[in-house]
C-alpha positions as CSV (number, residue, x, y, z in Angstrom):
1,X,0.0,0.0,0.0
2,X,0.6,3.5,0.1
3,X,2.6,4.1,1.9
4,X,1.4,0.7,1.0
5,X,7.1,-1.4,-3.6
6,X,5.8,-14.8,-10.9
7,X,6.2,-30.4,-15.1
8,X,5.2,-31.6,-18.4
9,X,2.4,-32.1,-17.0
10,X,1.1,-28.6,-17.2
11,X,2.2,-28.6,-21.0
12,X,-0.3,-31.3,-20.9
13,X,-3.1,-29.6,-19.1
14,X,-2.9,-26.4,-21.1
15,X,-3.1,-28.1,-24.5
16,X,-5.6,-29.9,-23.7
17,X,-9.0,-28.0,-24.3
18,X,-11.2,-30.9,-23.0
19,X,-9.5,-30.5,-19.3
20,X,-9.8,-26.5,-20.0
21,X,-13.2,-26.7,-20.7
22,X,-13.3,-28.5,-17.9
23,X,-11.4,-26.3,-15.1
24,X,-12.9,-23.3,-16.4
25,X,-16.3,-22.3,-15.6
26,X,-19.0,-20.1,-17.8
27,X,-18.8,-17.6,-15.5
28,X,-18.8,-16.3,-11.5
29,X,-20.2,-18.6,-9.0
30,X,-20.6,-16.4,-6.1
31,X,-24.1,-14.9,-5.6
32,X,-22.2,-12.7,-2.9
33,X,-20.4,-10.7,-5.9
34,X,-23.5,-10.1,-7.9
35,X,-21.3,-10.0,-11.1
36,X,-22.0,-12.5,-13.8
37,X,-19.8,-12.2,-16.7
38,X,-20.3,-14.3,-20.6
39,X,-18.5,-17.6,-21.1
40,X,-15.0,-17.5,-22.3
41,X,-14.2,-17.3,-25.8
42,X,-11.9,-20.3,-27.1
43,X,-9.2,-18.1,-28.1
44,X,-8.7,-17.3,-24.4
45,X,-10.1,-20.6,-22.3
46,X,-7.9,-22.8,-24.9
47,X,-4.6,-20.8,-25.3
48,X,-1.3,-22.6,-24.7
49,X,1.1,-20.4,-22.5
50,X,4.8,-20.6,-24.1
51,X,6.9,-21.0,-21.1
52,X,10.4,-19.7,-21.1
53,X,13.1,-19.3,-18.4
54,X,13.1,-16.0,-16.6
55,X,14.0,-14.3,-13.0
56,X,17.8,-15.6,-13.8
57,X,16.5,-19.3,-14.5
58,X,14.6,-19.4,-11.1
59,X,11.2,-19.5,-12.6
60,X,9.3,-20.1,-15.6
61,X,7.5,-16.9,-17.6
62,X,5.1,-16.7,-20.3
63,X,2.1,-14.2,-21.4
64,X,-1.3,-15.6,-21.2
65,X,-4.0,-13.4,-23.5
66,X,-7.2,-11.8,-21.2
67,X,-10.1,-10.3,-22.8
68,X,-9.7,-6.3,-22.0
69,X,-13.2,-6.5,-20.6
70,X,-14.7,-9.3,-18.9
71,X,-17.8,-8.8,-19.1
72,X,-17.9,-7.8,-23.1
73,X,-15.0,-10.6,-23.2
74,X,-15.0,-10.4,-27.7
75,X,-15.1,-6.6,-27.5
76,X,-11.8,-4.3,-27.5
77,X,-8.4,-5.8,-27.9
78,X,-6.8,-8.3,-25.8
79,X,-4.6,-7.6,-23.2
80,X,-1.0,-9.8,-22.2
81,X,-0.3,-10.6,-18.6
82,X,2.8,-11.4,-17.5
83,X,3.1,-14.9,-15.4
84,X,5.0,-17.4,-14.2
85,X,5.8,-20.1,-12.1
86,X,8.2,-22.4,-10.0
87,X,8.0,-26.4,-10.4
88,X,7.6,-28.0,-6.8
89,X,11.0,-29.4,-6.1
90,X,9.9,-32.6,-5.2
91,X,6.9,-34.0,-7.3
92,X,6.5,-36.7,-5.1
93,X,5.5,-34.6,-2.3
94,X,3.3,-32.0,-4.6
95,X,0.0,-31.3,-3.3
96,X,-0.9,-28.6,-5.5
97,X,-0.4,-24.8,-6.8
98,X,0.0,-21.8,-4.5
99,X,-0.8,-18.4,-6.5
100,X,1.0,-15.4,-5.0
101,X,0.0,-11.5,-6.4
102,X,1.9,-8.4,-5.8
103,X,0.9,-5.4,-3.4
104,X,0.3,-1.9,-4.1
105,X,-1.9,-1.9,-6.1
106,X,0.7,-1.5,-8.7
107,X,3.7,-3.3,-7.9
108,X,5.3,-6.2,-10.3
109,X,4.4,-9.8,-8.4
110,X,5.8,-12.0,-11.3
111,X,9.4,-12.9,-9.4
112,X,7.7,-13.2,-6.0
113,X,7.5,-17.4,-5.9
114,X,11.6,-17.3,-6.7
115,X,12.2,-15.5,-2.7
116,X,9.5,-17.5,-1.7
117,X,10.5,-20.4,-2.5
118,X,14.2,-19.8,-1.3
119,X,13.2,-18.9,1.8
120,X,10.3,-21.8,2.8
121,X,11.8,-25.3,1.5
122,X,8.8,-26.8,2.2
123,X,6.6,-24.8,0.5
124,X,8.7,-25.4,-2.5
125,X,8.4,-28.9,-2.2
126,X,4.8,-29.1,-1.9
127,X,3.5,-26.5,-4.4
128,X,4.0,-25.3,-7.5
129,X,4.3,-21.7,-6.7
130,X,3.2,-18.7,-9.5
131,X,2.0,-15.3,-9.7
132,X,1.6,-12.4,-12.3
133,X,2.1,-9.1,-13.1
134,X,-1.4,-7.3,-12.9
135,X,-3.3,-5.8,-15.6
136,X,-1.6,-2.3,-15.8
137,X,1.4,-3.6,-14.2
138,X,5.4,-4.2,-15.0
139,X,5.3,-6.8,-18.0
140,X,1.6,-7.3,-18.6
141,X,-0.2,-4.3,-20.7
142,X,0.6,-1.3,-18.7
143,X,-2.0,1.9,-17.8
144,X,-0.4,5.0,-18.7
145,X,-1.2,8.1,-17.2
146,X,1.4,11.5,-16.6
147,X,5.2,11.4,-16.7
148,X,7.7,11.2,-13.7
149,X,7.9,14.6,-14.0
150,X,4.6,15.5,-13.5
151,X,3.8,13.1,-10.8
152,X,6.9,13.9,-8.7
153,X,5.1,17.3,-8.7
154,X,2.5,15.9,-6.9
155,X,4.9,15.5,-4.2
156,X,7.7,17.7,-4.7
157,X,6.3,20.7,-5.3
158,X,6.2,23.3,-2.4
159,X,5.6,22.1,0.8
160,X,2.5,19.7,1.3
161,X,1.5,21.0,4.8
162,X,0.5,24.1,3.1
163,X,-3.2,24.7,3.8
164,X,-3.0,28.0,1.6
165,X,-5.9,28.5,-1.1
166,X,-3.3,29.0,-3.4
167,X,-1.8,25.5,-2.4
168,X,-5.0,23.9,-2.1
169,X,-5.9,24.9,-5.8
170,X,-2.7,24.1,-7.1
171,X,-3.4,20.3,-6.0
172,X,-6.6,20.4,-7.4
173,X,-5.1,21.4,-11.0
174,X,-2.8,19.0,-10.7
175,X,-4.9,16.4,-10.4
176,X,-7.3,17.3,-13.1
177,X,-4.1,17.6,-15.4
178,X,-3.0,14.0,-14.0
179,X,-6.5,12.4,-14.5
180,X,-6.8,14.0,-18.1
181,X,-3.2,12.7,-19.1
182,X,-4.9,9.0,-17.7
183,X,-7.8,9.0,-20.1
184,X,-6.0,10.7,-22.6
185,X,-2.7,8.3,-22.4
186,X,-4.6,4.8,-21.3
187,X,-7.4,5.1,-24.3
188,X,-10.4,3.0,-23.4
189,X,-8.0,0.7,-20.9
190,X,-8.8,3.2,-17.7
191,X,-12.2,1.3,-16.8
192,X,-11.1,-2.1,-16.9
193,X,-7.9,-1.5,-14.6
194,X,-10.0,-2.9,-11.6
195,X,-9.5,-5.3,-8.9
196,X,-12.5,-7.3,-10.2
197,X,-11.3,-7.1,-13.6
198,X,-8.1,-9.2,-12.5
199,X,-9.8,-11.9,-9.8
200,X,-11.1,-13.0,-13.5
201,X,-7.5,-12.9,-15.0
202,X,-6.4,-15.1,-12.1
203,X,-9.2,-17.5,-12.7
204,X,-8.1,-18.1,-16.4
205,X,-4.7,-18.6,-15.0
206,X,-5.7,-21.4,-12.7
207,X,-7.4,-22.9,-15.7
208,X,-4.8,-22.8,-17.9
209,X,-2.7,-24.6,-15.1
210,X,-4.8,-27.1,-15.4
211,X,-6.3,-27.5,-11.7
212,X,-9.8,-27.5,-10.5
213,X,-8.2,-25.4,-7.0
214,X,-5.4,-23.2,-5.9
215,X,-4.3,-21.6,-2.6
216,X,-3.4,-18.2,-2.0
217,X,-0.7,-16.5,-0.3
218,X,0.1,-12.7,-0.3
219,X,0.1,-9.6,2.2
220,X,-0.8,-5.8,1.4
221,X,-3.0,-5.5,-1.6
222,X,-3.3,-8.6,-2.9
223,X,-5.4,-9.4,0.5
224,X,-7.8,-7.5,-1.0
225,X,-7.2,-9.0,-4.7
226,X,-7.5,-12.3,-2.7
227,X,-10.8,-11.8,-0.7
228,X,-12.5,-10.8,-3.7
229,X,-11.6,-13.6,-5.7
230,X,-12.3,-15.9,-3.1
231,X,-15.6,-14.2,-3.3
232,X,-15.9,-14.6,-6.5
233,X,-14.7,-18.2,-7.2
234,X,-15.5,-19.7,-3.8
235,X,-15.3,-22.7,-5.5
236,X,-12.1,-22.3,-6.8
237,X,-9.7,-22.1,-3.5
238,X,-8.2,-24.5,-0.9
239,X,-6.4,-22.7,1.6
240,X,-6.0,-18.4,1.7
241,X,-3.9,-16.8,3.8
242,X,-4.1,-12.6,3.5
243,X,-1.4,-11.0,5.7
244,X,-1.3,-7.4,6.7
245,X,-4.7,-6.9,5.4
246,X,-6.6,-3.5,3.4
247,X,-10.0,-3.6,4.7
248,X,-12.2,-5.5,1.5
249,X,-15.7,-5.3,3.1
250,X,-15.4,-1.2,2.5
251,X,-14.6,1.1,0.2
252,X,-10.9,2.6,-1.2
253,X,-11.5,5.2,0.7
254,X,-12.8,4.5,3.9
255,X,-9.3,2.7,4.3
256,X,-7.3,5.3,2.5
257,X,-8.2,7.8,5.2
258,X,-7.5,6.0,7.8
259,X,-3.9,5.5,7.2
260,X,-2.6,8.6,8.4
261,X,-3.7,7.9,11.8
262,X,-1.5,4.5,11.5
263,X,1.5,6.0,10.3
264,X,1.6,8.7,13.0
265,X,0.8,6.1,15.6
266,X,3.6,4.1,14.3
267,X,6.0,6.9,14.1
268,X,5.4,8.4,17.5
269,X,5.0,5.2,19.3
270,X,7.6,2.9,17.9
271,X,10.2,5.3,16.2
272,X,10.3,8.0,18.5
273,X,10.8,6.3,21.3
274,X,13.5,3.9,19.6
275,X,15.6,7.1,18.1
276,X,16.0,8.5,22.0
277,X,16.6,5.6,23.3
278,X,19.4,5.5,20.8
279,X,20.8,9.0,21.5
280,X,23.9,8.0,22.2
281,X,24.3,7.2,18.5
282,X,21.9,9.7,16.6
283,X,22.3,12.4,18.4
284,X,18.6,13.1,18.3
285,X,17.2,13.6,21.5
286,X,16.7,11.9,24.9
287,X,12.6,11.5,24.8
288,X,10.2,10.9,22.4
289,X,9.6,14.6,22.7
290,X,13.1,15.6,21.9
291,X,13.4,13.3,18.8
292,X,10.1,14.8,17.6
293,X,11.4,18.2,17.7
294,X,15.2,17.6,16.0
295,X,12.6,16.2,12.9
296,X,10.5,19.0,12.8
297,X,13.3,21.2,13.3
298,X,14.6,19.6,10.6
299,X,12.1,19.9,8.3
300,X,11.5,23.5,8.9
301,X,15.0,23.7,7.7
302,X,14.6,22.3,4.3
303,X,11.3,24.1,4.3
304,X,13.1,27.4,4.4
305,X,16.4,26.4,2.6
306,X,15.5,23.0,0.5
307,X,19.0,20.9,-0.1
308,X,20.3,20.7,-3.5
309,X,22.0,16.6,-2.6
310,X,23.9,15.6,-5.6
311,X,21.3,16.8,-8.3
312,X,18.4,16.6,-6.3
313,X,16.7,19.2,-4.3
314,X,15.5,17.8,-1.2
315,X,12.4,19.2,0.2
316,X,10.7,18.4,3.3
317,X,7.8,16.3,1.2
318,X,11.4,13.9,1.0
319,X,11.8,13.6,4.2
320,X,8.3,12.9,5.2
321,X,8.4,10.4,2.2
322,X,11.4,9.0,3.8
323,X,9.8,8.8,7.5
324,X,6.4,7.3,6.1
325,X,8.8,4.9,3.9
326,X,10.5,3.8,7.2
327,X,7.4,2.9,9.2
328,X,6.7,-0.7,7.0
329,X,9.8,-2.4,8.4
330,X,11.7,-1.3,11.5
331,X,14.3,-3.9,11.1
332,X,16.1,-2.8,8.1
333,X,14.5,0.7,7.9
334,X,14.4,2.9,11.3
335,X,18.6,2.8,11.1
336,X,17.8,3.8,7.8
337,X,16.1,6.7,8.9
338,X,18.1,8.1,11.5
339,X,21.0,7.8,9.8
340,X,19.2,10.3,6.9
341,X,18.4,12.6,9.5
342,X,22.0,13.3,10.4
343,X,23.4,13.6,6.7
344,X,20.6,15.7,6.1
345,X,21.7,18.3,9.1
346,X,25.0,18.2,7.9
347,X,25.8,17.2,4.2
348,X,29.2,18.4,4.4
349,X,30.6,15.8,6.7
350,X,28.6,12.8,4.6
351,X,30.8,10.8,2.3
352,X,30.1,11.7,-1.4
353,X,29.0,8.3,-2.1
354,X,26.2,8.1,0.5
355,X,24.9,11.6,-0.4
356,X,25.0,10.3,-4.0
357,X,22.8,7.1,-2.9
358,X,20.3,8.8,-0.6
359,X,19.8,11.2,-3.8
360,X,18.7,8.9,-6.1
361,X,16.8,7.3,-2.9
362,X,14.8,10.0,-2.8
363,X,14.5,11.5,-6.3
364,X,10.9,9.9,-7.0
365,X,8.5,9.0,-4.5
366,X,6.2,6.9,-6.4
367,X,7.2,5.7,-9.9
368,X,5.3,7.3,-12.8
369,X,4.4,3.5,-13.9
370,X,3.2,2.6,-10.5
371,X,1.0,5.5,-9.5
372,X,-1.0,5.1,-12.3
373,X,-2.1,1.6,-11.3
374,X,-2.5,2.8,-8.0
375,X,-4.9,5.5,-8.6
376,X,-6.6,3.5,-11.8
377,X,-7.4,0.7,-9.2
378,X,-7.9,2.6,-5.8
379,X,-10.1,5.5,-7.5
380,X,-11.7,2.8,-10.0
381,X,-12.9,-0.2,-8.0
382,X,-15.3,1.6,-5.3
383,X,-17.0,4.8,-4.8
384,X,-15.1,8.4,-3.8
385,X,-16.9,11.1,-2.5
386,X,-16.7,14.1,-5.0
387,X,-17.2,17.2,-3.3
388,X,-13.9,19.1,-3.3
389,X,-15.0,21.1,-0.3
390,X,-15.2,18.1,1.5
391,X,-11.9,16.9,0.4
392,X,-10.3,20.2,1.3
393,X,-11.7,20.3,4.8
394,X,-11.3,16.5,5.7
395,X,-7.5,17.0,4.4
396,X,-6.9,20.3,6.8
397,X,-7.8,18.4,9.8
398,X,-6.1,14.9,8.5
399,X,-2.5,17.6,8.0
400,X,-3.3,19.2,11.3
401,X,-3.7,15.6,13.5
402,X,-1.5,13.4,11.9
403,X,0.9,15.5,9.3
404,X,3.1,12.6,8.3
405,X,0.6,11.0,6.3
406,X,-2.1,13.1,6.2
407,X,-0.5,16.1,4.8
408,X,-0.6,13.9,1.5
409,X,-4.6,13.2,2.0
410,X,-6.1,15.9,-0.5
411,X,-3.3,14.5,-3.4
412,X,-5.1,11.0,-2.9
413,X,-8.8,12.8,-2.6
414,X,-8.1,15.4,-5.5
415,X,-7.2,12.7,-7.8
416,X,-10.2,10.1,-7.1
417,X,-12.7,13.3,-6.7
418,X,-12.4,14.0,-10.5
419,X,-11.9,10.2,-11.5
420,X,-14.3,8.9,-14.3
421,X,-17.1,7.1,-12.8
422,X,-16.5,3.6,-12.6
423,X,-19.0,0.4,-13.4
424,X,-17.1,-1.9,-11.4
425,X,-19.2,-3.9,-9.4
426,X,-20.0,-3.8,-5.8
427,X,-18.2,-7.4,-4.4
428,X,-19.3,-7.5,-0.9
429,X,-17.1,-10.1,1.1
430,X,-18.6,-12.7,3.2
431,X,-16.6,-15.5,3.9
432,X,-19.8,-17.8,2.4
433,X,-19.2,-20.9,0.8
434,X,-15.0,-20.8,1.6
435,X,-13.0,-22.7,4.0
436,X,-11.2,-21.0,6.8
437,X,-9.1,-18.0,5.8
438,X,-6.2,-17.5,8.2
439,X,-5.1,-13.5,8.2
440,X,-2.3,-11.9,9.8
441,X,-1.7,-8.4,11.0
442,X,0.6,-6.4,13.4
443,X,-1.3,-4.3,15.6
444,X,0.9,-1.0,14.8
445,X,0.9,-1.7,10.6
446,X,1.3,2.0,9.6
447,X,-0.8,1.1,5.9
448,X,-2.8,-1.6,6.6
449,X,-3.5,-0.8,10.4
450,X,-4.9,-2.9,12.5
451,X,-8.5,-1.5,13.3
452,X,-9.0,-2.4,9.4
453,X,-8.0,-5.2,9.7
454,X,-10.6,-6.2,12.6
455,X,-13.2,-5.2,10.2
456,X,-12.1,-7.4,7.5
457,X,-11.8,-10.7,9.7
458,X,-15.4,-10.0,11.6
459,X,-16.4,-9.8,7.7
460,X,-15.1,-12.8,6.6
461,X,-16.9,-15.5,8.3
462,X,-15.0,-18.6,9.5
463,X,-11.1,-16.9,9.3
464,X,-8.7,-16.9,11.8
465,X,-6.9,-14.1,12.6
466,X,-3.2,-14.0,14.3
467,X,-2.7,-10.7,16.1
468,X,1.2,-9.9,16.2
469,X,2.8,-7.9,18.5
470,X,4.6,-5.2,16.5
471,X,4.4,-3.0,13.7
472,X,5.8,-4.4,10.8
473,X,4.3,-4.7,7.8
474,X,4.0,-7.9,6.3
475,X,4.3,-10.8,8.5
476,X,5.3,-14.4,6.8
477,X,8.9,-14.7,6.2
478,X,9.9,-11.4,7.5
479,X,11.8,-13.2,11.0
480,X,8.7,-14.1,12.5
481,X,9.1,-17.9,13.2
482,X,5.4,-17.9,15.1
483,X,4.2,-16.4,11.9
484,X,6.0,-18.4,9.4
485,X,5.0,-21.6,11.6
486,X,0.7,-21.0,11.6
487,X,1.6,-20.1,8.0
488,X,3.6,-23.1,6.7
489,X,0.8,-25.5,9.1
490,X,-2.0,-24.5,7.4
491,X,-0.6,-24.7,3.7
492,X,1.1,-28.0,4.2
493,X,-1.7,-29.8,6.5
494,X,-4.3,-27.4,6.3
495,X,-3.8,-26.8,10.5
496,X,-5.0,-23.6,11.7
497,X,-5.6,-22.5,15.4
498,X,-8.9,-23.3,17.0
499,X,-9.4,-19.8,17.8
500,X,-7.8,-16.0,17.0
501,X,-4.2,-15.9,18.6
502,X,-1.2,-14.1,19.3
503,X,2.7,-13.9,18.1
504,X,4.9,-12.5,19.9
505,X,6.4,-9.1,17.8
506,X,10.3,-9.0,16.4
507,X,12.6,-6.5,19.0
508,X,13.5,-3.5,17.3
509,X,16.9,-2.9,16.2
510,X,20.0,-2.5,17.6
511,X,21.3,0.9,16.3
512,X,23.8,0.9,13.2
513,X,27.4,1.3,14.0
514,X,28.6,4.8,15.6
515,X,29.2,6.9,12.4
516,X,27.7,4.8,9.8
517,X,25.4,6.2,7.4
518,X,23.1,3.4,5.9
519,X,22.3,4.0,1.8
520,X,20.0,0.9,1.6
């Protein structure tokens, strides 16, 4: 999200139209999604995918054809999506296929099974593990909105704490100008660049794979690309876990508001507290309080004299990019920060290499590519409200209360207030008709907090939910062994807990070593 950066056998199966015809059915089986789409012409439902080795000979790619529209599946031109897949190391012991999706929305998920895979033996053995690159996304047909110019505007321009009218209207334009460049750019792709558009994709997949079922693993975003095809195709899945979890039973942006709230909480609860105790390295301050002042004093500084850092011109949007950045992973990212904050206040005494590295860190906030995915899906699968008084007030008070995120608020509002209107259907999430779902979430996630995530599992009847104890986000295979342990249990032999449990969180770091300045 936000901010929250794919045997013989199956030869077989896909060139075999019988067993296609077979795996695949007409159309949606949920009466929960209320979206029925036309069978599936033959040039899609009997395609043979041309495997080839990619991801350095890790995994197997190929391009698999989707109708453009779903639900008018002969009209427009097709689209390619990017997939792929790893082989279960030991056929023997194969039990079936785990699909895997990116987050975002708007990230690349086609090399996720190769880490996987490394990283859970077992899982490797049993499955055959594959994912894709979204419609919109990396290697599949892309949506194509503004350059990296203009969207770095969004967030490099001026300062976005400024409440000014001339500020506010400023936003405003910009978003109009971005949204134009989108329908101007994407042609008649914009509309179909939906979550429910893509639970359909994934549905062809499996049937080209030739199985009846797959299971599901993936945190972020694809919880909520996983809930509504398990919606959708309840018929279709064996075991789902969703880690670090958007809220699916409401709208885009009944969750996108509430993130602000979860970043500050994360940053004055868990950072704070961790730079003071760490004065002795960082030089921050001794309390929470302290620490909190030396940033804001900080960014007042590049407010009034922004830092020209080996080409770029460091504002302090950057450095509440780099805070909010920091807040998903405290292992490998609070050092991270702390460390900026010092070669920030002084830049002279920084070796040239490390200013050169946080510069290109911090030249682009979002990619040009990846925003516009991210606001084609988050603007385009559920309502937005579209009064822009309403956006500018609810922003002012979001910048005011919790100014890390929030200040950002009316960029995300201005864009999805003067969206097109969608005709994506309402999927409303239920848990009917699907085995146990097992969810995890830390109870400080700064993007997919925790209160959301309550709401999602008292939605989905019959899941599990473990509760950990920190604030990291993204759970399975992150140093968790509790985590990794209810996860691994219930794909191999489909064990979950009797009830909702607990994990214990990871520690936070120790601090990097006096003097060093991490470039990560």
């Amino acid at each position: 999200m936000q901010l929250f950066r794919k045997p013989a056998r199956w030869a077989a199966a896909a060139a075999c139209g019988l067993l296609a015809a077979a795996a695949l059915p007409a159309g949606v089986a949920s009466a929960a999604a209320k979206s029925t789409t036309p069978p599936v012409p033959d040039r899609y439902r009997l395609q043979q995918l041309d495997w080839q080795p990619c991801v350095s000979g890790t995994l197997e790619c190929a391009t698999m054809a989707v109708p453009r529209d779903w639900y008018h599946p002969d009209a427009g031109p097709s689209l390619g999506i990017q997939v792929s897949r790893h082989r279960a190391a030991d056929p023997a012991k194969r039990r079936g296929v785990l699909m895997m999706a990116a987050g975002g929305p708007g990230s690349s998920g086609y090399q996720r099974p190769a880490r996987l895979t490394k990283l859970s033996p077992k899982l490797s053995a049993a499955y055959d593990v594959v994912s894709f690159d979204q419609r919109g996304v990396g290697a599949s047909t892309n949506v194509v909105c503004s350059d990296q110019d203009k969207v770095d505007g969004f967030f490099n321009s001026g300062d976005l704490r400024d409440r000014s009218p001339q500020a506010v209207r400023a936003t405003f334009e910009r978003a109009r100008d971005f949204v134009a460049d989108c329908e101007r750019n994407s042609g008649g792709l914009l509309p179909y660049i939906t979550t429910d558009q893509a639970v359909h994709d994934m549905d062809l997949y499996r049937s080209l794979l030739g199985v009846d079922k797959v299971s599901y693993y993936e945190p972020s975003y694809a919880t909520f690309l996983g809930a509504y095809y398990a919606t959708e195709f309840p018929r279709r899945v064996e075991r789902v876990v969703l880690d670090s979890n958007v809220d699916f039973t409401g709208s885009w942006e009944s969750f996108l508001v509430g993130q602000p709230m979860s970043f500050q909480r994360r940053f004055e609860q868990d950072f704070l507290p961790w730079l003071a105790k760490n004065d002795a390295t960082y030089h921050q301050g001794r309390t929470p309080a302290e620490a909190k002042a030396s940033y804001e004093r900080l960014r007042a500084a590049l407010h009034d004299h922004p830092l020209d850092l080996d080409g770029t011109v460091i504002t302090p949007n950057h450095l509440d990019a780099a805070a909010t950045n920091a807040m998903y992973s405290a292992s490998d990212r609070f050092r991270d920060l702390a460390s900026l904050m010092g070669l920030l206040e002084h830049p002279d005494s920084a070796p040239a290499d490390a200013k050169k590295k946080v510069a290109e860190k911090l030249r682009h906030f979002y990619g040009a590519n990846f925003f516009a995915d991210f606001t084609a899906v988050t603007c385009g699968d559920t309502p937005w409200t579209r009064d822009s008084r309403y956006w500018v007030a609810k922003s002012a008070e979001a910048t005011r209360s919790t100014p890390l995120a929030g200040a950002m608020e009316l960029t995300y509002g201005a864009i999805c207030a003067n969206w097109p209107q969608s005709k994506a259907p309402h999927i409303k999430v239920t848990g009917k008709g699907l085995p146990p779902v097992l969810m995890l979430n830390s109870t400080h996630d700064p993007a997919t907090y925790y209160e959301g995530a309550l709401r999602a599992h008292r939605g989905l009847a019959g899941s599990r939910l473990i509760t950990v104890d920190d604030g990291d986000h993204g759970q399975f295979q992150t140093g968790n062994a509790c985590a990794d342990t209810y996860v691994e249990n219930y794909l191999l032999d489909g064990t979950l807990p009797a009830k909702d449990t607990t994990c214990a969180g990871t520690p936070l770091p120790e601090p990097a070593a006096r003097g060093r300045i991490t470039t990560r």
